[in-house]
VMD Tcl script that draws the C-alpha trace (Angstrom):
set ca {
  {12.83 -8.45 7.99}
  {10.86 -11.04 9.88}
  {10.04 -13.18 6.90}
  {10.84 -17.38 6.86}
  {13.38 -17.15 3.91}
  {15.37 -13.88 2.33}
  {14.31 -11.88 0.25}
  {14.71 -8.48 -1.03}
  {11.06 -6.57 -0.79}
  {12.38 -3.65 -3.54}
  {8.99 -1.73 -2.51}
  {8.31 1.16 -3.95}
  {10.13 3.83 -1.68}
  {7.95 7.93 -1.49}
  {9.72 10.76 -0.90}
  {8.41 13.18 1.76}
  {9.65 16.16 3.34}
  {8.92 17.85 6.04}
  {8.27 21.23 5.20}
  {8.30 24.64 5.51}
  {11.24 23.94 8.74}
  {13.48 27.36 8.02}
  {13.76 29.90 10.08}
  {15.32 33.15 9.33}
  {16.05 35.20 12.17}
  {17.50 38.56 12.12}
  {19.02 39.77 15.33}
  {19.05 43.90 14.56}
  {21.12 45.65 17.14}
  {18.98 48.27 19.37}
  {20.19 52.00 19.45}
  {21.15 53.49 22.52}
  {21.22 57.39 21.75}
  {21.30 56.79 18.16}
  {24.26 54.53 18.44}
  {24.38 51.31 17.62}
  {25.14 48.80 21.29}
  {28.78 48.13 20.93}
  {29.35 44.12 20.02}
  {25.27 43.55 18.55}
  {25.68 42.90 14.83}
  {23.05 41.32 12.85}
  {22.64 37.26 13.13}
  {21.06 34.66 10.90}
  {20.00 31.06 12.09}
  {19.12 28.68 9.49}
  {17.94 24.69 10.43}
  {17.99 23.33 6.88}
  {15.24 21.09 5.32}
  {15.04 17.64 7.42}
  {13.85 15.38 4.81}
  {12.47 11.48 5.50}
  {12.23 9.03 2.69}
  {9.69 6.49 3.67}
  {11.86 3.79 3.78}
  {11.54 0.07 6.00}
  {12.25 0.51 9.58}
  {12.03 -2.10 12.33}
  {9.67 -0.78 15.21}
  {10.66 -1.70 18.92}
  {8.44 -4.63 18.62}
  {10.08 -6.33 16.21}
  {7.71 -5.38 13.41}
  {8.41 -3.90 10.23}
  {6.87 -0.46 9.53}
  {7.35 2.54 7.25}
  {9.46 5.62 8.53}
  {6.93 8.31 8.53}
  {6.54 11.49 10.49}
  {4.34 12.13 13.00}
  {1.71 13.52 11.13}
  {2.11 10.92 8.41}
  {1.32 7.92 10.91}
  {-1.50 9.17 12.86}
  {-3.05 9.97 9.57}
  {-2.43 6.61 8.25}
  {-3.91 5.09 11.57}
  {-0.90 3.96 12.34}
  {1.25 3.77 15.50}
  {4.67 4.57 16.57}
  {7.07 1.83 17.81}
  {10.28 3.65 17.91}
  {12.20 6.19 16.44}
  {14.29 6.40 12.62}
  {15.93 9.15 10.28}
  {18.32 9.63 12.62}
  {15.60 9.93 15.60}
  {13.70 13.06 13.00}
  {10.98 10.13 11.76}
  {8.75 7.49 13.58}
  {8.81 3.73 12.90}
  {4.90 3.73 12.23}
  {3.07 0.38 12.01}
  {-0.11 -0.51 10.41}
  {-2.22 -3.05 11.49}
  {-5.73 -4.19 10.05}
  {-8.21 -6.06 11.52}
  {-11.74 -7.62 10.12}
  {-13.72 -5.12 7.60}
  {-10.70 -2.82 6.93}
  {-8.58 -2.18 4.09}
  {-4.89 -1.07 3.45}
  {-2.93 0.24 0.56}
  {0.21 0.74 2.76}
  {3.34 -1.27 2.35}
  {3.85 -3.22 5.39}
  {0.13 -3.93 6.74}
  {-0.15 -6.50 9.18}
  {-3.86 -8.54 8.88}
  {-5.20 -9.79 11.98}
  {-8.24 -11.71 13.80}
  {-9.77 -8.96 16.36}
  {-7.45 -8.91 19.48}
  {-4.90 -11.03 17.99}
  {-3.16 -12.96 19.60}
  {-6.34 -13.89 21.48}
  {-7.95 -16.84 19.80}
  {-11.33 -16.81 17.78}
  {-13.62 -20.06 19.32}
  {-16.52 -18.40 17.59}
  {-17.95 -18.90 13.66}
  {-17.96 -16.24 11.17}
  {-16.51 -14.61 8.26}
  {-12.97 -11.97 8.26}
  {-12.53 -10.00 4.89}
  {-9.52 -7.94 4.74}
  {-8.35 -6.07 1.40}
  {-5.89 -4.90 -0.06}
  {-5.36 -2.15 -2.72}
  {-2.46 -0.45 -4.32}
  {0.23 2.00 -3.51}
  {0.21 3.23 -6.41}
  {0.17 2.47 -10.41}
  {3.67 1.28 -10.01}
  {2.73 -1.65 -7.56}
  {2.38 -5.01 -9.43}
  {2.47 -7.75 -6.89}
  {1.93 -8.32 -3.26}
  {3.86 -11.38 -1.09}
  {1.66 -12.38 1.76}
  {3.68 -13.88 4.91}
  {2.04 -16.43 7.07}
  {3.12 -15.13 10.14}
  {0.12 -17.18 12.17}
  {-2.04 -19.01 10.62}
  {-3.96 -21.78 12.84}
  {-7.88 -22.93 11.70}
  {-9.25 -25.70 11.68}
  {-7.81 -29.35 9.92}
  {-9.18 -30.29 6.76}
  {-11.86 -33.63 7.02}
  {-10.68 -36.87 6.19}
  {-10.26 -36.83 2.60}
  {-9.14 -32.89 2.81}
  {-11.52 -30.72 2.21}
  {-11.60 -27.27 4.44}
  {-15.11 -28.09 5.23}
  {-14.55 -26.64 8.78}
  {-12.63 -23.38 8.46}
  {-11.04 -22.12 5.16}
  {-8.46 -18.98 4.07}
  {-9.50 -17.97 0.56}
  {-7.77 -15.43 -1.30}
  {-9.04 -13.93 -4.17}
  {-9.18 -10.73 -6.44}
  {-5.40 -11.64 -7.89}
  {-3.98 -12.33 -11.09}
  {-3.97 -16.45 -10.42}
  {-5.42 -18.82 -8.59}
  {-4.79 -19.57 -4.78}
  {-6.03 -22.63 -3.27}
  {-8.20 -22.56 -0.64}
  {-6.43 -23.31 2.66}
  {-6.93 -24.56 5.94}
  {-5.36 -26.05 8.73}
  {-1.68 -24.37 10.44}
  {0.52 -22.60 7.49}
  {2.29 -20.36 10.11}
  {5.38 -19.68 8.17}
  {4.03 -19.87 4.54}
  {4.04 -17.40 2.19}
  {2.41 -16.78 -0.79}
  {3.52 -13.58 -4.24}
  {0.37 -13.20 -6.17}
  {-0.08 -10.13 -8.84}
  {-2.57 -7.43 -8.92}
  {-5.32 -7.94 -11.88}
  {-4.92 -4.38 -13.12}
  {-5.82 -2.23 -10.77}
  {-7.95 -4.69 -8.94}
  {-7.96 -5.01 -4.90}
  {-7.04 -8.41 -3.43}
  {-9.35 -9.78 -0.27}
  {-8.27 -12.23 1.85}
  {-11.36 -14.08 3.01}
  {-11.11 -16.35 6.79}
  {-14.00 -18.53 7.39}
  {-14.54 -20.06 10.41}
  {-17.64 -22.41 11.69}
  {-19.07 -22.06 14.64}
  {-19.63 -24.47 17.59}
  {-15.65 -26.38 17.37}
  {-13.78 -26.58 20.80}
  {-10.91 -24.74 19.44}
  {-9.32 -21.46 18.93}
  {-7.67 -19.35 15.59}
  {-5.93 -17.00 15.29}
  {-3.81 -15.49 12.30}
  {-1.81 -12.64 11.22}
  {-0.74 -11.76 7.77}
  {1.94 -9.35 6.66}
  {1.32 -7.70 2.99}
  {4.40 -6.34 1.59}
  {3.70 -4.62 -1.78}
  {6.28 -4.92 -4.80}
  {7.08 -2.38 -7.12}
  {6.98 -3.55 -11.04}
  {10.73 -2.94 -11.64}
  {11.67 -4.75 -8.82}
  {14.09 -7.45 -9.57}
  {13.28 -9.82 -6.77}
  {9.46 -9.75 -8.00}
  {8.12 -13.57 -8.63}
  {8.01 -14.65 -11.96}
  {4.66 -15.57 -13.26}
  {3.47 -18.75 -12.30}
  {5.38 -18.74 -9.16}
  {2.96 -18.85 -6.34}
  {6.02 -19.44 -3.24}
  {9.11 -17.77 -4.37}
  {12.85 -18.33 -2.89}
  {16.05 -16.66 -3.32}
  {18.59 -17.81 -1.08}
  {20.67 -20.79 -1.84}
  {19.34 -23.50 0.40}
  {16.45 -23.82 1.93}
  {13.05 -25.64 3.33}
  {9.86 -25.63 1.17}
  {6.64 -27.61 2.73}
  {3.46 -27.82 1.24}
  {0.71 -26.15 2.87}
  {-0.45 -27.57 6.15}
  {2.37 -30.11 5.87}
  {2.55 -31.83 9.56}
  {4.76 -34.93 10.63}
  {1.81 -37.09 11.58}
  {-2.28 -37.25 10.09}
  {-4.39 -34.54 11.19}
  {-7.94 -34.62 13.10}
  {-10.78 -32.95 12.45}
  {-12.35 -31.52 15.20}
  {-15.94 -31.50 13.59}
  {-15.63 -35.19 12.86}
  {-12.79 -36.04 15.60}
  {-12.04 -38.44 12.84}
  {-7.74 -38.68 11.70}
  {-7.61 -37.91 8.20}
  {-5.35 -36.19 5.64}
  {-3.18 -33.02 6.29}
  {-2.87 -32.95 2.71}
  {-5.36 -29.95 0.78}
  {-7.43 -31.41 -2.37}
  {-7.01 -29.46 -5.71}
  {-3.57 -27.63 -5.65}
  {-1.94 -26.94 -8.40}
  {0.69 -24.19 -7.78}
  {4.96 -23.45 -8.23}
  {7.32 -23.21 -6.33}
  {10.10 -21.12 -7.74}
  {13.99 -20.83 -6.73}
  {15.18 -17.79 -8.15}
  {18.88 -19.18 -10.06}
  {21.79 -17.53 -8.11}
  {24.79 -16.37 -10.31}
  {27.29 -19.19 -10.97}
  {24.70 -22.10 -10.02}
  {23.31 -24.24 -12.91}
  {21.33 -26.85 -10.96}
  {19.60 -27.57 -8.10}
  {19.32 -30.58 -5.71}
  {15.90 -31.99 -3.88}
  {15.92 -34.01 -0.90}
  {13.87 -35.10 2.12}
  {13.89 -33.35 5.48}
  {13.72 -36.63 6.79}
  {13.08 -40.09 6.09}
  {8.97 -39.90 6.34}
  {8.47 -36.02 5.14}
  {7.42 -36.98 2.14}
  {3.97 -38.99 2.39}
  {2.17 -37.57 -0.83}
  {0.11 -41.00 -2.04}
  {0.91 -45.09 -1.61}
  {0.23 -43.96 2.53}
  {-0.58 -47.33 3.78}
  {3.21 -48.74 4.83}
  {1.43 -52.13 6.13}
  {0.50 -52.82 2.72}
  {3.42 -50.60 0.63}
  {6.40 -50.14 1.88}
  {8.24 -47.24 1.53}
  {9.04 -45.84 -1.65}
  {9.07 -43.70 -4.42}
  {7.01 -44.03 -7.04}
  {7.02 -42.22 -10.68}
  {5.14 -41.47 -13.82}
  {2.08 -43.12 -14.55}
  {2.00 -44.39 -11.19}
  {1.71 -40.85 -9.93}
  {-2.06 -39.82 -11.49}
  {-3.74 -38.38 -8.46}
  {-1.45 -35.99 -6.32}
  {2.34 -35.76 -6.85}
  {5.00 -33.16 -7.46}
  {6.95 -32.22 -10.85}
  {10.70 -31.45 -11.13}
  {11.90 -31.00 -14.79}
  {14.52 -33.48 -15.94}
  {15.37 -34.66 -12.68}
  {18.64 -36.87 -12.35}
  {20.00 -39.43 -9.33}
  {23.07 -38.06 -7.60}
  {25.01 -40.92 -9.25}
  {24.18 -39.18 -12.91}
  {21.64 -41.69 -14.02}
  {17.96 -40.16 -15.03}
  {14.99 -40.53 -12.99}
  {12.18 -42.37 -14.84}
  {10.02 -39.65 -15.21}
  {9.65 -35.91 -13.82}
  {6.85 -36.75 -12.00}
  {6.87 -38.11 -8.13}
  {4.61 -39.18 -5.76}
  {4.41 -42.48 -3.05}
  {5.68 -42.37 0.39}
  {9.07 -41.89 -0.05}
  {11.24 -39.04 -1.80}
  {14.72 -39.75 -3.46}
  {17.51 -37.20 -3.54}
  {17.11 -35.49 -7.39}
  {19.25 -32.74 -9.27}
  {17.58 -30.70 -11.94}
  {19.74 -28.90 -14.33}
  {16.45 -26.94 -16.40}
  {16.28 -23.58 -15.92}
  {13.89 -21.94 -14.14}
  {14.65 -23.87 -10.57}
  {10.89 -24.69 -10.33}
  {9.16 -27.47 -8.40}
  {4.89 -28.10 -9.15}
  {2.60 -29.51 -6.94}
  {-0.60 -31.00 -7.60}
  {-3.54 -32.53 -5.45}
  {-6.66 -33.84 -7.04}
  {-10.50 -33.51 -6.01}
  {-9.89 -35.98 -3.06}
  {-7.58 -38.26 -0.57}
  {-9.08 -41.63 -1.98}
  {-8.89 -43.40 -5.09}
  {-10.19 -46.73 -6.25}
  {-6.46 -47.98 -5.19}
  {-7.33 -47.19 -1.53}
  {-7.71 -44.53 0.91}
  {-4.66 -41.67 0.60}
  {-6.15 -40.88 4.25}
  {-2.63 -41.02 5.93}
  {-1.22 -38.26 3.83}
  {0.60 -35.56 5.36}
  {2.31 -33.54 2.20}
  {6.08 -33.01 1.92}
  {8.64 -31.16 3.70}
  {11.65 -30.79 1.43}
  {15.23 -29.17 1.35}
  {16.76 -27.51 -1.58}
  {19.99 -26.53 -2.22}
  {22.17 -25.03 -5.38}
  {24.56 -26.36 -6.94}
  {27.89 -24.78 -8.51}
  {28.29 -25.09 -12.37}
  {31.06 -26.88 -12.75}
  {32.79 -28.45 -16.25}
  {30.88 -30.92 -16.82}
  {27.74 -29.80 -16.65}
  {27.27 -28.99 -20.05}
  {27.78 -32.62 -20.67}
  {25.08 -33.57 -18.03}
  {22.96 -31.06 -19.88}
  {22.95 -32.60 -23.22}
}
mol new
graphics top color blue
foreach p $ca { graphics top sphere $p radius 0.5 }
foreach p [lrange $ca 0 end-1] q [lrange $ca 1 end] { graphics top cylinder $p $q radius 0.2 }
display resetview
């Protein structure tokens, strides 16, 4: 799958058949003067059943579609990219633009002509609606995802991705979150719109492209609740949204500002891999973590915890130093981020913006989120002791 970290879909897998392919043919021998022709018995043919369970393929385009017949994908409004089922079936691939909906695992959400960019203002509702009862959840991948920056103090004033209709609360978004991905359950049997705003008269272009894959209830690898970015490998990369390595400019201001979004409050979830009992935090780098305290002329850089952290910060449970000492408190913010281990179960990580980037300390204008590696850790015998 082209997604930015592993994970098993477990979508909900239909079983169709092509029908009705059996052919019975009788060969009856012709008489020749009321003989039967010497050698011309009677012959029987039979093809079988071909059967195609509409299972993930990979069309020739690198997209992920659903194997379908032919039938099956021009009634879907699909297209073919390839062949599967042993060349019987068609790697069909849906794609939805502005005004359309889809309740087919798999759809890809685009701008009109995408890749082309949008320069223009206006409003993009795509929805999306179950499978079928069994569907509980949806993960949405980021594939593109380029509007507008946030203003100074960051509010998506300019553009804004709102998605809405789901169990839970999404922020609204803005700015470039290619690569991010978001799980958010169905409420009931509810559809889910994703909503892209976009104001008119800015020198730049848009463009974005969403894959929806749908998740069956049963499915083990379905986010718990709460759990708004969900990982399952081992290691891995987590940034918050519109996370960037320097401040951000608006282009209906052409003022620098925050990249960081105002009112977040969402989890990030590691799901706990077999024979692991704790997880480690760290920077990307030395300056990927720039959450509050900005200003380095005035505060150098450092972490800060606690009460020190009331406006936007992150929360890891119980967090310990590498050299087994605690942390002072489970909450984190400044300009700096110090390697942590966690040893609570779930493997979960909060985030949390408030209303705005300034505070009567100073401006948090400089902020640029966090980019931050995880990676777990082996039990081993002493973690018990650690534990307690």
């Amino acid at each position: 799958m082209n997604t930015v970290d592993e994970y098993s879909s477990c979508t909900m897998i239909i079983e169709n058949t092509i029908r009705h392919i059996l052919i019975l043919i009788f060969l009856f021998g012709s008489k020749n003067n009321g003989q039967n022709t010497e050698g011309r018995k009677s012959k029987w043919f039979g093809i079988g059943i071909v059967r195609i369970a509409n299972n993930i393929c990979t069309g020739l385009n690198g997209l992920d579609g659903t194997c379908y017949t032919r039938f099956q994908c021009q009634k879907a409004d699909g297209f073919s990219s390839g062949r599967c089922a042993q060349n019987v079936g068609y790697c069909c691939i849906i794609q939805r633009t502005c005004g359309q909906e889809s309740s087919l695992n798999n759809t890809y959400f685009s701008n009109m002509n995408f890749p082309t960019s949008v320069t223009s203002g206006g409003r993009c509702t795509m929805t999306i609606k179950k499978c079928n009862s069994d569907i509980c959840q949806v993960r949405i991948d980021f594939l593109s995802s380029n509007l507008a920056q946030p203003n100074a103090i960051g509010v998506c004033n300019s553009d804004s991705l709102i998605i809405s209709g789901g169990a839970g609360p999404v922020p609204i978004l803005c700015g470039d979150n290619t690569g991010q991905h978001i799980y958010l359950d169905f409420n009931g049997n509810s559809s889910i719109d994703i909503i892209t705003s976009t104001l008119d008269g800015l020198n730049i272009g848009r463009n974005w492209n969403y894959k929806v894959t749908q998740i069956a209830c049963s499915c083990p690898t379905r986010a718990p609740t709460g759990c708004l970015m969900y990982y399952t490998a081992l290691s891995g990369t987590i940034k918050s949204f519109n996370y960037g390595a320097s401040r951000a400019t608006n282009p209906a201001t052409n003022l620098l500002g925050t990249r960081e979004l105002v009112n977040e409050n969402y989890g990030v979830c590691v799901s706990m891999a077999p024979g692991y009992c704790s997880i480690e935090w760290s920077s990307c780098t030395d300056s990927s973590f720039i959450v509050s305290d900005n200003d380095a002329a005035i505060n150098p850089p450092r972490p800060l915890f606690g009460e020190d952290c009331d406006a936007d910060f992150v929360v890891i449970p119980n967090p310990y130093f590498p050299n087994g000492t605690a942390a002072p408190s489970d909450r984190i913010c400044g300009n700096r981020f110090p390697t942590v281990i966690s040893y609570s179960k779930p493997f979960v990580l909060t985030v949390v913006t408030n209303g705005n980037e300034t505070s009567i300390l100073g401006p948090d204008v400089g902020n640029i989120g966090f980019c931050l590696n995880y990676r777990q850790r082996l039990c081993t015998a002493d973690t018990a002791s650690v534990i307690g």
